[in-house]
C-alpha positions in Angstrom: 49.9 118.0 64.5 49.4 116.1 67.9 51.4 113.6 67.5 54.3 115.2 65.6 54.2 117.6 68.8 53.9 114.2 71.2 56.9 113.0 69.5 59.1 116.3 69.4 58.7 116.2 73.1 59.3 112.6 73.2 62.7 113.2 71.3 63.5 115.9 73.6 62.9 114.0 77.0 65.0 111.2 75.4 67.7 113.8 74.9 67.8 114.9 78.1 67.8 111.2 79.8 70.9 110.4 77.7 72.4 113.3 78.8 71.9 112.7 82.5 72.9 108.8 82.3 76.2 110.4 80.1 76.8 112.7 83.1 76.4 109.7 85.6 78.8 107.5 84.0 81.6 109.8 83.7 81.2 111.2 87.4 81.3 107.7 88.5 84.6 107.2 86.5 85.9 110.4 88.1 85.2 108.7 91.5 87.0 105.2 90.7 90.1 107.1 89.0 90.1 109.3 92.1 89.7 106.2 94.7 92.9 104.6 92.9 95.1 107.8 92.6 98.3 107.3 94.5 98.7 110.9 95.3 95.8 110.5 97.9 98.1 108.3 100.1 99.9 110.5 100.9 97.0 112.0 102.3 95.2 114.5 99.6 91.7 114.1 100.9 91.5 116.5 103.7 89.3 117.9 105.8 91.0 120.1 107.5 94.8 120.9 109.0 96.0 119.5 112.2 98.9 121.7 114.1 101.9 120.2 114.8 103.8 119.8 118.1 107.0 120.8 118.5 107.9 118.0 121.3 111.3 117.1 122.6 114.6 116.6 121.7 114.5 113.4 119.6 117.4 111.0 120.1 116.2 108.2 116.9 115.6 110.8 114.7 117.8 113.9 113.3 116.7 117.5 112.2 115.5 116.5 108.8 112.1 118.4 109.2 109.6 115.6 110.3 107.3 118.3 112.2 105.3 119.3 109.1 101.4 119.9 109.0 99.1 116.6 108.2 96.2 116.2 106.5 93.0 114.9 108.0 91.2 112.2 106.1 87.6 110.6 107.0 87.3 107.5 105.5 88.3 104.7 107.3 91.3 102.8 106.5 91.0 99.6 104.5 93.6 96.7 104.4 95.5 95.8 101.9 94.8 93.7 99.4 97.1 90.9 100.3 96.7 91.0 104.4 98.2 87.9 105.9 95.5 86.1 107.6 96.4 87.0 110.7 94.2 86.3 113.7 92.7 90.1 115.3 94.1 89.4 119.1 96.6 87.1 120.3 94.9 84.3 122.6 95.9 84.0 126.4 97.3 80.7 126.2 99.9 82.2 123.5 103.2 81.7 123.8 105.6 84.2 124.8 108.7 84.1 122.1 112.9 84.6 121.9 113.5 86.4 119.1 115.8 89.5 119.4 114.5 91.9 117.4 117.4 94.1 116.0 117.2 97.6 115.6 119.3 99.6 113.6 119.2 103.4 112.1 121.3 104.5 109.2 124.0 102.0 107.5 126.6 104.0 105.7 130.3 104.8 105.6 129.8 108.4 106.8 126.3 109.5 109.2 124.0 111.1 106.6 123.8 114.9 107.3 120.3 114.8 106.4 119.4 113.2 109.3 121.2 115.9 112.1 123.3 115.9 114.7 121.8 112.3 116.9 123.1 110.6 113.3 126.5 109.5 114.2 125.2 107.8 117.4 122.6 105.9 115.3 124.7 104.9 111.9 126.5 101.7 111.7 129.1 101.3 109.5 128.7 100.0 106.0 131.5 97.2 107.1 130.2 96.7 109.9 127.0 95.9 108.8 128.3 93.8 106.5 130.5 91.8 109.3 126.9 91.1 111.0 125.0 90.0 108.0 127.7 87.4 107.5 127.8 86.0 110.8 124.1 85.8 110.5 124.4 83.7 107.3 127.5 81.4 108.9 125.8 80.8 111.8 122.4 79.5 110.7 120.3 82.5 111.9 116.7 82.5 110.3 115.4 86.3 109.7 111.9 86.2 110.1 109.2 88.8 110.2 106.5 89.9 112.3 103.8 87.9 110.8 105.7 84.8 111.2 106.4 86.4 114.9 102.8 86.7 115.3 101.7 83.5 114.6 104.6 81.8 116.6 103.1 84.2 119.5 99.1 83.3 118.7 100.3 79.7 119.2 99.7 79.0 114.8 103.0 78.0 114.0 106.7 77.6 114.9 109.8 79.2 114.3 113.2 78.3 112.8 115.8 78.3 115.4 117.9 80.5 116.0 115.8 83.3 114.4 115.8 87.2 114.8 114.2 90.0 113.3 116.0 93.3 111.9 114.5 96.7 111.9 115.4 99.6 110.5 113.9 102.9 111.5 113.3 106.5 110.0 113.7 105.7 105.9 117.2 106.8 105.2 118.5 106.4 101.9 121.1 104.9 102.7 119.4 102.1 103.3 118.7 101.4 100.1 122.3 102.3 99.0 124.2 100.2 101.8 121.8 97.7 103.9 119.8 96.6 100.8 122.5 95.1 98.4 124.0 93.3 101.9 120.9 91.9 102.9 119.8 90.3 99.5 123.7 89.2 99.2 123.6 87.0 102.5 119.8 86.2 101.4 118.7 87.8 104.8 115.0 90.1 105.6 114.6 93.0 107.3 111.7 95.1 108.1 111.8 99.2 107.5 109.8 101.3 109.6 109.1 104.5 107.4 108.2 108.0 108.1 105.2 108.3 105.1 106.0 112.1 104.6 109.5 112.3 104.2 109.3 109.5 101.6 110.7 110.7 98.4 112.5 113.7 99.9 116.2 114.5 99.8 118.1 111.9 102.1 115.5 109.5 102.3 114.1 106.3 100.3 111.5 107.3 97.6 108.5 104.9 96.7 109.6 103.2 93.9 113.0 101.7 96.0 110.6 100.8 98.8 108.4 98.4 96.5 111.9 97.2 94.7 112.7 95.8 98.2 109.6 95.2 99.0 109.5 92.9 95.9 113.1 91.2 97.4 111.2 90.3 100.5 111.5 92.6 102.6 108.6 94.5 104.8 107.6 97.8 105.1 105.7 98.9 107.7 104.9 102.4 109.6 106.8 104.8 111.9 103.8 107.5 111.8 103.0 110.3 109.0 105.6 113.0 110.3 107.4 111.0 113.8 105.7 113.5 116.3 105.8 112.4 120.1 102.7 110.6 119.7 101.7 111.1 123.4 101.6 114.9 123.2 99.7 114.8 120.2 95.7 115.6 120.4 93.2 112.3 119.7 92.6 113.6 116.2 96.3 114.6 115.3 97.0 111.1 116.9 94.6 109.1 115.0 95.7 110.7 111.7 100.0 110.3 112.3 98.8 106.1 112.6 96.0 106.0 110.1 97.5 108.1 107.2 100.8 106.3 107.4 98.9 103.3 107.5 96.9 104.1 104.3 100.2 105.0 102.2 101.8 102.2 102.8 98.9 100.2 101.7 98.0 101.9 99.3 102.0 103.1 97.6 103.1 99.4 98.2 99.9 97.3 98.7 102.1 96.3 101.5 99.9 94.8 104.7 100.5 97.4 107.4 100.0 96.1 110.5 103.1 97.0 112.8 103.9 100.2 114.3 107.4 101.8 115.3 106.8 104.4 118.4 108.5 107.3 117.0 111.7 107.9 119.6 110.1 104.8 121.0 107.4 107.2 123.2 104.3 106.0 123.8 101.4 105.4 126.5 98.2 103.7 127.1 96.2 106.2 125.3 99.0 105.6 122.5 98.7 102.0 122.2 94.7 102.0 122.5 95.0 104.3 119.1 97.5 102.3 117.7 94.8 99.0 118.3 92.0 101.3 116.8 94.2 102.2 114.1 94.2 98.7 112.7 97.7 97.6 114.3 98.0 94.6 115.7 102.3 94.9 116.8 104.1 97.8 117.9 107.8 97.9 118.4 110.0 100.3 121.3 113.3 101.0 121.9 112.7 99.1 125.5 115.5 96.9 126.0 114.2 92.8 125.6 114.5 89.9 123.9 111.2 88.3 124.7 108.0 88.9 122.6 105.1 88.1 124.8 101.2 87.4 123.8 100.3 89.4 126.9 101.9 93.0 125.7 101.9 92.8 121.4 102.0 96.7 121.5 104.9 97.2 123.4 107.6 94.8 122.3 111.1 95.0 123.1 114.0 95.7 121.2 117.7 95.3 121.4 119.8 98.5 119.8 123.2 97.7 117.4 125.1 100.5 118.3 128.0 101.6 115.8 131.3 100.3 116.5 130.3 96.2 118.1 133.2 94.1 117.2 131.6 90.7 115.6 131.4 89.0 119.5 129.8 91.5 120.9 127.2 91.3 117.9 127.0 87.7 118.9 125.9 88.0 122.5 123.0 90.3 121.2 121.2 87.7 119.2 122.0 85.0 122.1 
């Protein structure tokens, strides 16, 4: 009687041990399937709400509702799983480097309505943008991006001459509509600075275009979570516009996010610092300049195509 008792209890403890390593396993397979849901980058995890600032009138960016509430994430950003091998800071004895960087706003035929009332000052027309893409190709003029920018500035490696970089900011559609098709026609990059929360919304690119171009070469990197004027924002409210843009990029588009667009080009010391914290080793402005130095790699220049430059005056940009 002993021993059929012994082993009754023996079956029963062994039942319960199966049932705690069963439980295990499929919590731990809740976690990994939870880690690689895409709907976290756009920033499900949260731990709380951040208020939004209103801030000022923004002149790069229209009415299209980019003040929304973000989400506050905890863990710490991770880089993608391609990352050029970049160096972390750019040495003293770098070099400082011409290469205008271009930036545009919307390319289309009429100024998207989705994007308010600063769009007509910011949209250059389809033909126009067309006219400059050929005289890029014509002329010899190397698009490159900002890793290749980087490296040329860390002293690494050189750059084709002439070279430039194009930008676009914001995410319009019409980017995808109208600059896309003319920059793979004329076999020409660009890099697009994207607002992470409007992505997918009416007027604007959605994911699955962004890795399309992505996959045709061209780079996708941040313009914060929701474009705030990032030096009104609190620290925390700060740290999350960089970091959860940052995260769903890399984590949408396993694209290496390592440049920053100031939204409506604002910014400060306490901006930058956050932006360096935030994992970004570039940021962009709308500060006029041609020069990208070693010395200031979070506040480089930009030169603005505005809408209606004959094909000269385009010229004498990129000089």
């Amino acid at each position: 009687m002993r021993s059929s008792a012994a082993s009754s209890r023996g079956r029963r403890i062994a039942s319960v041990a199966l049932l705690v390593l069963v439980a295990g396993i499929v919590a731990l397979v809740g976690a990994l399937v939870a880690r690689g849901d895409p709907s976290r980058s756009a920033g499900v995890v949260a731990a709380g709400t951040v208020a939004t600032s209103s801030g000022g009138a923004d002149p790069s960016v229209g009415t299209g509702g980019h003040r929304g509430p973000v989400t506050v994430t905890t863990e710490p950003v991770e880089p993608a799983g391609d990352a050029p091998e970049l160096p972390a800071t750019l040495p003293a004895a770098g070099a400082a480097v011409h290469a205008p960087i271009l930036m545009y706003h919307y390319v289309d035929d009429e100024p998207p309505t989705e994007m308010g009332p600063y769009a007509a000052s910011l949209t250059v027309a389809t033909g126009e943008f067309r006219a400059q893409a050929a005289y890029l190709a014509e002329h010899g003029v190397e698009t490159i991006d900002f890793a290749e920018l980087y490296r040329a500035m860390a002293g690494i490696s050189a750059l084709p001459t002439p070279r430039v970089l194009l930008t676009f900011d914001d995410g319009g559609a019409d980017l995808y509509t109208h600059a896309f098709p003319i920059l793979k026609q004329y076999g020409l990059t660009a890099t697009f600075f994207i607002i992470t929360s409007e992505i997918g919304k009416p007027g604007y690119l959605t994911w699955a275009q962004l890795a399309e171009m992505r996959e045709a070469g061209m780079s996708v990197q941040s313009h914060s979570a929701t474009h705030p004027d990032l030096p009104s924002c609190t620290d925390e409210r700060l740290q999350t516009e960089l970091r959860e843009s940052k995260r769903a990029i890399e984590q949408s588009l396993g694209e290496a996010t390592f440049v920053l667009c100031y939204p409506a080009g604002s910014y400060d010391q306490r901006v930058q610092e956050a932006a360096r914290d935030a994992g970004y080793l570039l940021a962009v402005t709308t500060d006029p300049g041609k020069e990208s130095s070693p010395a200031t790699p979070m506040v480089l220049p930009r030169v603005r195509v505005q809408p209606g430059l004959s094909v000269g005056q385009f010229a004498g940009l990129i000089e």
